[in-house]
C-alpha positions as a Markdown table, in Angstrom:
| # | Residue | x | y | z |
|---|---|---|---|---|
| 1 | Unk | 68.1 | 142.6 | 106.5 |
| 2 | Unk | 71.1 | 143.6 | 104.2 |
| 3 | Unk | 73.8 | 141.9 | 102.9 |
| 4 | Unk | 75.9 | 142.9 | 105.9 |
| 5 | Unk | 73.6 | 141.6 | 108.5 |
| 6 | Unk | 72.8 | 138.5 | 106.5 |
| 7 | Unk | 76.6 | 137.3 | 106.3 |
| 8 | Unk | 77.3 | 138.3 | 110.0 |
| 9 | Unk | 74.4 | 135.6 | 111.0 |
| 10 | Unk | 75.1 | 132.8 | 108.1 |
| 11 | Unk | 78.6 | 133.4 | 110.1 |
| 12 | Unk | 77.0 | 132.8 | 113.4 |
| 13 | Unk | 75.3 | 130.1 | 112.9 |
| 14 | Unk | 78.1 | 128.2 | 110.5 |
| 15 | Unk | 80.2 | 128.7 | 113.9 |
| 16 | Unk | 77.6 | 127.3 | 116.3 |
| 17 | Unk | 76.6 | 124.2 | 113.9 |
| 18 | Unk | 79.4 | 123.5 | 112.1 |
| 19 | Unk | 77.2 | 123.0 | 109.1 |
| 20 | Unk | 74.5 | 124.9 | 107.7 |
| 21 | Unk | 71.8 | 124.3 | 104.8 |
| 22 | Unk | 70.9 | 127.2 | 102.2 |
| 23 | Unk | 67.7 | 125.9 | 102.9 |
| 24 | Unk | 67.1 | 126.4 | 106.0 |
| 25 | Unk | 68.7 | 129.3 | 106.2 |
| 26 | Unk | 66.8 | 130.9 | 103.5 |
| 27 | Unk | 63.6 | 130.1 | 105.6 |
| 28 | Unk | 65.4 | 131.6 | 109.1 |
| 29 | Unk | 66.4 | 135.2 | 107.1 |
| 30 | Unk | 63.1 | 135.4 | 104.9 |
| 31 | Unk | 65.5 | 135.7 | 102.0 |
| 32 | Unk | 65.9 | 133.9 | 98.1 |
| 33 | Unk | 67.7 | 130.6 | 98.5 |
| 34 | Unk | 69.3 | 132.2 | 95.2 |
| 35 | Unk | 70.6 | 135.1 | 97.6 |
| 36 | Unk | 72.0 | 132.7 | 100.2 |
| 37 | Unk | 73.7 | 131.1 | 97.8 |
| 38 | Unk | 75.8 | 134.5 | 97.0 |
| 39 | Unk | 76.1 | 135.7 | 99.8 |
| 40 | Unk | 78.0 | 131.9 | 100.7 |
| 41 | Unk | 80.2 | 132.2 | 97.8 |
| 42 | Unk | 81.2 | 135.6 | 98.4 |
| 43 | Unk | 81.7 | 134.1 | 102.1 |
| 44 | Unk | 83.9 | 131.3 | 100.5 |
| 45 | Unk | 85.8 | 133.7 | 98.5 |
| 46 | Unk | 86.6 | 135.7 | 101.4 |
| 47 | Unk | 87.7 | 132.5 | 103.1 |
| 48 | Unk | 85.1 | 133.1 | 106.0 |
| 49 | Unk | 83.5 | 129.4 | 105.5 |
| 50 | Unk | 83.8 | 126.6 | 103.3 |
| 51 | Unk | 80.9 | 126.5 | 100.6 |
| 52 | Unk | 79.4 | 123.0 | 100.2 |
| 53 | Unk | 76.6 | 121.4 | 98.1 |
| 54 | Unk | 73.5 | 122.4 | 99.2 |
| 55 | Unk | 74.9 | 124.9 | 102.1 |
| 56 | Unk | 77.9 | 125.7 | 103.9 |
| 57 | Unk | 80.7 | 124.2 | 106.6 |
| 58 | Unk | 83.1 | 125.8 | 108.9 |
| 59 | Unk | 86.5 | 126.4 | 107.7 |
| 60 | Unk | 89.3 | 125.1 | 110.2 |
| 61 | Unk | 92.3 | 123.1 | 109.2 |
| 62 | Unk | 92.8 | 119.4 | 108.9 |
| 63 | Unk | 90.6 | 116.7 | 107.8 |
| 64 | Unk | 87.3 | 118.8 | 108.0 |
| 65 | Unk | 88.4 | 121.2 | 105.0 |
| 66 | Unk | 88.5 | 118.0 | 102.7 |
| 67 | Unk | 85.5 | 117.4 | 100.7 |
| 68 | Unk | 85.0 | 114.1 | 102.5 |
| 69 | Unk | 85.5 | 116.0 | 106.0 |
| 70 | Unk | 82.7 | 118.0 | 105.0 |
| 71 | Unk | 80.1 | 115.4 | 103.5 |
| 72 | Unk | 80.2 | 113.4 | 106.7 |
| 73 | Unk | 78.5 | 116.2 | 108.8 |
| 74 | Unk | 75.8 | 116.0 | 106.2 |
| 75 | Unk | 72.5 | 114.0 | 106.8 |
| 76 | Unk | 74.0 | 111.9 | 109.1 |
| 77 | Unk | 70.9 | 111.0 | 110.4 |
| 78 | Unk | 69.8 | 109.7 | 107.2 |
| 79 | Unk | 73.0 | 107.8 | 106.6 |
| 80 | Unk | 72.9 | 105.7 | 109.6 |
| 81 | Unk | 69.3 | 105.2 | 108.7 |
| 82 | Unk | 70.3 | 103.9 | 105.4 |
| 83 | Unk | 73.0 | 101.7 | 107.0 |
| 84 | Unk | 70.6 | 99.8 | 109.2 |
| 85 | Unk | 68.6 | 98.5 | 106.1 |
| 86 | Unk | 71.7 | 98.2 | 104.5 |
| 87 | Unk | 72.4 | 95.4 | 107.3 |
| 88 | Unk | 69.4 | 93.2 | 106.4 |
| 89 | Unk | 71.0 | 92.3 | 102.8 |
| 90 | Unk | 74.6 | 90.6 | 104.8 |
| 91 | Unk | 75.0 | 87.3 | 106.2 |
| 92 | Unk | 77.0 | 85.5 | 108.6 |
| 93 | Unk | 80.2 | 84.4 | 106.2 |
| 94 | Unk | 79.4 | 86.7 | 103.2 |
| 95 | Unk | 82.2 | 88.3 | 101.2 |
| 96 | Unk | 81.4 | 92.2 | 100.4 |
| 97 | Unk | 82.9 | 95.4 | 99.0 |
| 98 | Unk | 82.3 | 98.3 | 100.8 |
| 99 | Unk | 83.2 | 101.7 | 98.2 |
| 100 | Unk | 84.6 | 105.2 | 100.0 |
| 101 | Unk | 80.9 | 107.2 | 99.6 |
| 102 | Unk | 80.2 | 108.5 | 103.2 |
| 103 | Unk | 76.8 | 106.3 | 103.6 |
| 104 | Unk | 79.1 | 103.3 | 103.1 |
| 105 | Unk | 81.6 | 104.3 | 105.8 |
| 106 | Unk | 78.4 | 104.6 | 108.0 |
| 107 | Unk | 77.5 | 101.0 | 107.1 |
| 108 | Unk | 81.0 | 99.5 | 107.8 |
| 109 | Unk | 80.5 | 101.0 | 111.5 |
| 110 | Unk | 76.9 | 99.6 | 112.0 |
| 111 | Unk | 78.6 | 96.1 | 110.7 |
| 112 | Unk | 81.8 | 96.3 | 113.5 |
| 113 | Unk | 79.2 | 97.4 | 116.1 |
| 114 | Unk | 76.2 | 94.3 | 115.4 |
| 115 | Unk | 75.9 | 90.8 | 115.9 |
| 116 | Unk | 77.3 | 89.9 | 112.4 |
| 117 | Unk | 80.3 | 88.1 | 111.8 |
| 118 | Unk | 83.0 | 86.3 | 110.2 |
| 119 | Unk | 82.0 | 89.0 | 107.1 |
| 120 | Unk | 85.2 | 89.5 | 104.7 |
| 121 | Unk | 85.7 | 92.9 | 104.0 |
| 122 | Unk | 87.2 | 94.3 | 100.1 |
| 123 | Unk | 87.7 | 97.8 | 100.2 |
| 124 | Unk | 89.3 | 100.8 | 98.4 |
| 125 | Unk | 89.0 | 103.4 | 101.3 |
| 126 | Unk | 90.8 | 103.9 | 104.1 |
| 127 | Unk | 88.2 | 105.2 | 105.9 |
| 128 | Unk | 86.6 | 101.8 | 106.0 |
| 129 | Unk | 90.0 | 100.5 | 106.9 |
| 130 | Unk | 90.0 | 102.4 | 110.2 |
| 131 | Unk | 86.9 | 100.9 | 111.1 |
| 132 | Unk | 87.8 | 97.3 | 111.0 |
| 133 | Unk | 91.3 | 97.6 | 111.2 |
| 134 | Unk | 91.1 | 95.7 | 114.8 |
| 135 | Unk | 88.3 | 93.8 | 114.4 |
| 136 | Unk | 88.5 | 90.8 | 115.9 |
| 137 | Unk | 85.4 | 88.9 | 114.4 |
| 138 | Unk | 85.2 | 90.4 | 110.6 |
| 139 | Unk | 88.3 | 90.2 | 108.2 |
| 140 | Unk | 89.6 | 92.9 | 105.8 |
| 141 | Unk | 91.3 | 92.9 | 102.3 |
| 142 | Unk | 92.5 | 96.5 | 100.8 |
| 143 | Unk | 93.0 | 96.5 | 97.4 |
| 144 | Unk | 96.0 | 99.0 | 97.2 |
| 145 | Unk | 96.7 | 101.0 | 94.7 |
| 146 | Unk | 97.6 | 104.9 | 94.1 |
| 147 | Unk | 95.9 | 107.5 | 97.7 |
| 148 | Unk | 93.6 | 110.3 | 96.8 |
| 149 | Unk | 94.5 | 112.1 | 100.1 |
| 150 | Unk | 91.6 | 114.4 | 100.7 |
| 151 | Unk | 88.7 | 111.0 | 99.5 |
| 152 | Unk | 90.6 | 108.6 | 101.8 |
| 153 | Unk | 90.3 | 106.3 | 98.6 |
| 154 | Unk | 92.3 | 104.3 | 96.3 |
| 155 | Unk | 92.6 | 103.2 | 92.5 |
| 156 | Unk | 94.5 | 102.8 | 89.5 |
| 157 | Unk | 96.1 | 100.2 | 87.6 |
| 158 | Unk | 97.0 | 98.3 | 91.0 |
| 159 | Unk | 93.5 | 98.6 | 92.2 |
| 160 | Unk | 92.0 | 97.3 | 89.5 |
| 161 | Unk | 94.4 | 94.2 | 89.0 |
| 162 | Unk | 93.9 | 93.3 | 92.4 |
| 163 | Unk | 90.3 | 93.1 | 91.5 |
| 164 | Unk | 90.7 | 90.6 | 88.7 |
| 165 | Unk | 90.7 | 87.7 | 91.4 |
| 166 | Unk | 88.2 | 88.3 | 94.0 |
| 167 | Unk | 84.6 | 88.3 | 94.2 |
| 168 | Unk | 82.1 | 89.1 | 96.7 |
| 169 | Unk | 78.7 | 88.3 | 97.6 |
| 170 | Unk | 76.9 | 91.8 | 97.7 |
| 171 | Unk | 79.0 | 95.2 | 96.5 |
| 172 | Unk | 77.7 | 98.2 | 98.2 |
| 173 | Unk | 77.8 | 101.8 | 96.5 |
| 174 | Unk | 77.4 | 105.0 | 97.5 |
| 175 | Unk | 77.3 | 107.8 | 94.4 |
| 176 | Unk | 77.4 | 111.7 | 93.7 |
| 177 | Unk | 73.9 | 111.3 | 91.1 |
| 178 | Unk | 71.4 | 109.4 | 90.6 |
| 179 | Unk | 68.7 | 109.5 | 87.5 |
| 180 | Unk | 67.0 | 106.9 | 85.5 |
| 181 | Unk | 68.5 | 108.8 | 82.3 |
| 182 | Unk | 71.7 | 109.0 | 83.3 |
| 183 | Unk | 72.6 | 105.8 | 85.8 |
| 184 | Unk | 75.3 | 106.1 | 88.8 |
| 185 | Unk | 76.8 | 109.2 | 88.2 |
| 186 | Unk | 80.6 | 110.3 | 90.4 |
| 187 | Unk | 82.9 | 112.9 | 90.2 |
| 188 | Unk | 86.4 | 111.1 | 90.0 |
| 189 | Unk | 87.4 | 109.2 | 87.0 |
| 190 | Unk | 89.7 | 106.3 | 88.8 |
| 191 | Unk | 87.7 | 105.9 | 91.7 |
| 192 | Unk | 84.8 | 105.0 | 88.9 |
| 193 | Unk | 87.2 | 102.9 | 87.3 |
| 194 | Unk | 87.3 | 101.0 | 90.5 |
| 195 | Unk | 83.6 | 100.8 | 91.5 |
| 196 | Unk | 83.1 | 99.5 | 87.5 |
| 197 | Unk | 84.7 | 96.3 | 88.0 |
| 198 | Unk | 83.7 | 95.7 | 91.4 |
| 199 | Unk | 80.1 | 96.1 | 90.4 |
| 200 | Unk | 80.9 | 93.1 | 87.6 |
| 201 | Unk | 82.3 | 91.1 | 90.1 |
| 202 | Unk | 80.1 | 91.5 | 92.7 |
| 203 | Unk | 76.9 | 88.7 | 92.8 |
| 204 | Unk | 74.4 | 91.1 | 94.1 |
| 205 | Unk | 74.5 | 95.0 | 93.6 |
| 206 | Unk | 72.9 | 97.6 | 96.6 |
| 207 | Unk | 73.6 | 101.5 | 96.0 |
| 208 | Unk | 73.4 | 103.7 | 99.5 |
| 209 | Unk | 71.8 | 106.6 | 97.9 |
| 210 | Unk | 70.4 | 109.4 | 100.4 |
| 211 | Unk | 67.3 | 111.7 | 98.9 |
| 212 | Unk | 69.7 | 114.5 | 97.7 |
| 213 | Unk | 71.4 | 112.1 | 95.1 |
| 214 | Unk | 68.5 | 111.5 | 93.3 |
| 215 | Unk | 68.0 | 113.8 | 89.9 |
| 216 | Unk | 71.3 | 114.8 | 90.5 |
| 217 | Unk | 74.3 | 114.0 | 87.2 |
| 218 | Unk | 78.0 | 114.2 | 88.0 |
| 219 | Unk | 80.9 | 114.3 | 85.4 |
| 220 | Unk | 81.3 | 110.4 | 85.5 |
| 221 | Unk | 79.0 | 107.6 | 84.6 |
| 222 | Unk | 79.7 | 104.4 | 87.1 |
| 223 | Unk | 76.7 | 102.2 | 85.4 |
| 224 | Unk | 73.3 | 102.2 | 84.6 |
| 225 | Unk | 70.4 | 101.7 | 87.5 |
| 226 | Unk | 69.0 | 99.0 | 85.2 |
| 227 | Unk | 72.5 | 96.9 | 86.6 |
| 228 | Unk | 71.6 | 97.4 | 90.3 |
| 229 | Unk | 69.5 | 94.6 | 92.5 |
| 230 | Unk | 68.6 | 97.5 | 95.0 |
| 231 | Unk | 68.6 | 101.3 | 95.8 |
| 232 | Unk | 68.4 | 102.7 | 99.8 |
| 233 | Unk | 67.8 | 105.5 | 100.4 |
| 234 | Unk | 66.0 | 107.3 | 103.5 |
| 235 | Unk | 62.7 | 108.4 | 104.6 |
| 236 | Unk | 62.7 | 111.9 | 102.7 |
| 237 | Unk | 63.2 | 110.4 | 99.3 |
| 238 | Unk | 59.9 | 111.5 | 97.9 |
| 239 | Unk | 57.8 | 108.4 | 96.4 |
| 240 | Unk | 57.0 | 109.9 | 93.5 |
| 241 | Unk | 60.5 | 109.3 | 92.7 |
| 242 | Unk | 60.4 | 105.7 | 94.1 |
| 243 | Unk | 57.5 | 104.7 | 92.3 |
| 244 | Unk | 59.7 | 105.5 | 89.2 |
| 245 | Unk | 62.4 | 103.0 | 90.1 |
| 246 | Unk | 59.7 | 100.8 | 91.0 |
| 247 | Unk | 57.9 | 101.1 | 87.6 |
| 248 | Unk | 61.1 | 100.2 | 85.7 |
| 249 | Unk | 61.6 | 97.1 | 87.9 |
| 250 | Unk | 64.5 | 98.4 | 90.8 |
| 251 | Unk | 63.2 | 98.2 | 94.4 |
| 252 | Unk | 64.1 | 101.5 | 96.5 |
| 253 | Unk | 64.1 | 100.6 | 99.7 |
| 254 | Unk | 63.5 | 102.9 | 102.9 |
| 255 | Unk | 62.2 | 102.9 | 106.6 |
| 256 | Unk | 58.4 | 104.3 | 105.3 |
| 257 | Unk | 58.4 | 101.2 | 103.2 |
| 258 | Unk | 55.5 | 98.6 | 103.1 |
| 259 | Unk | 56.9 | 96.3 | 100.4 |
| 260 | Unk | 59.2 | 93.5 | 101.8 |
| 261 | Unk | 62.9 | 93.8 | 101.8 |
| 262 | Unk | 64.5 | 92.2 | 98.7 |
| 263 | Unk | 66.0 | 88.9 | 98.5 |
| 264 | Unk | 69.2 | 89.3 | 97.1 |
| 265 | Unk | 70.8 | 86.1 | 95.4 |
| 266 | Unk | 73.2 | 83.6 | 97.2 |
């Protein structure tokens, strides 16, 4: 197949899924995932797709060009796998901040849709916002501050004033890299800002961390993994890896696991 016939079916098939994986798409053509990944950019550069981490997305305007837009059509699967876990660590009454990471925005929807309750809500995304925004059994606080349009998310010098007085019972994270080396790893320098303080004023500490995070480093370190209580993560995060956390004393939690659910404190 040549390079003609290659972009005409990545093309094809970006239009029928929406998303595609240079993975799997490497396996499909019998080609170099190196090759795929050229023949996206040149793709990108031509304007015929949107090139994404780990594969490409359809290009069409609005919300679904936006980096975020794009990251929620990815291992949604695994997202809403990690949420459910994620629910096991709230209680009836409990204070918690929910971040803007795409895993967290899946747990704020599997908190609105179960039997859970009377749960106070901090927040810096708006995307969170929209999911409780008429909730009438869970309350919500937004901390303000300056928009990033295209995250849906908030921070600054407001954000992180409004911060100074409020606590929570269990912070959840999401995160762009994940490494024992190199801790919580993001790409935006204010939105780390943010998740910072939250994390020091936040009782017990979960990150939502699917299996592509981990070994990955982006420009910003949040904290180091020594400072969280608990990592989630979903079913394809090798154990290899989670025997590593383990070793070093940080329960990784999945759906394959046979270890007990942490008890986080009160």
């Amino acid at each position: 197949m040549d390079m003609l016939e290659r972009h005409a079916e990545i093309l094809k098939q970006v239009k029928e899924k929406g998303t595609v994986k240079i993975s799997e798409l490497s396996k499909e053509l019998n080609t170099s995932r190196e090759t795929i990944r050229k023949d996206i950019y040149i793709l990108d550069k031509k304007q015929k797709l949107s090139s994404i981490r780990g594969g490409a997305t359809f290009l069409k305007k609005g919300i679904e060009e936006t980096r975020y837009g794009q990251r929620t059509v990815l291992d949604v699967i695994e997202k809403k796998e990690i949420a459910k876990l994620a629910l096991n660590y709230i209680k009836d009454g409990n204070t918690i901040f929910l971040d803007y990471g795409t895993s967290v925005v899946e747990l704020a929807k599997a908190i609105e849709s179960s039997p859970l309750h009377d749960i106070t809500v901090i927040t810096n995304s708006l995307n969170v916002v929209d999911i409780f925004r008429y909730s009438t059994k869970n309350s919500l606080i937004l901390l303000g501050g300056g928009l990033r349009s295209e995250e849906g998310s908030l921070s600054g010098p407001l954000t992180l004033t409004n911060i100074d007085n409020l606590y929570c019972n269990v912070g959840f994270f999401g995160c762009s890299g994940l490494s024992i080396q190199s801790g919580i790893t993001n790409h935006y320098f204010s939105e780390v800002e943010v998740s910072k303080k939250m994390l020091s004023h936040s009782m017990n500490k979960v990150l939502l961390a699917d299996h592509d995070k981990f070994n990955q480093i982006a420009l910003y370190k949040t904290a180091d993994v020594s400072e969280l209580d608990v990592i989630i993560t979903d079913k394809k995060t090798p154990l290899d890896i989670i025997n590593k956390y383990k070793h070093i004393g940080i329960p990784v939690i999945n759906s394959s696991s046979k270890i007990k659910l942490s008890t986080l404190k009160d």
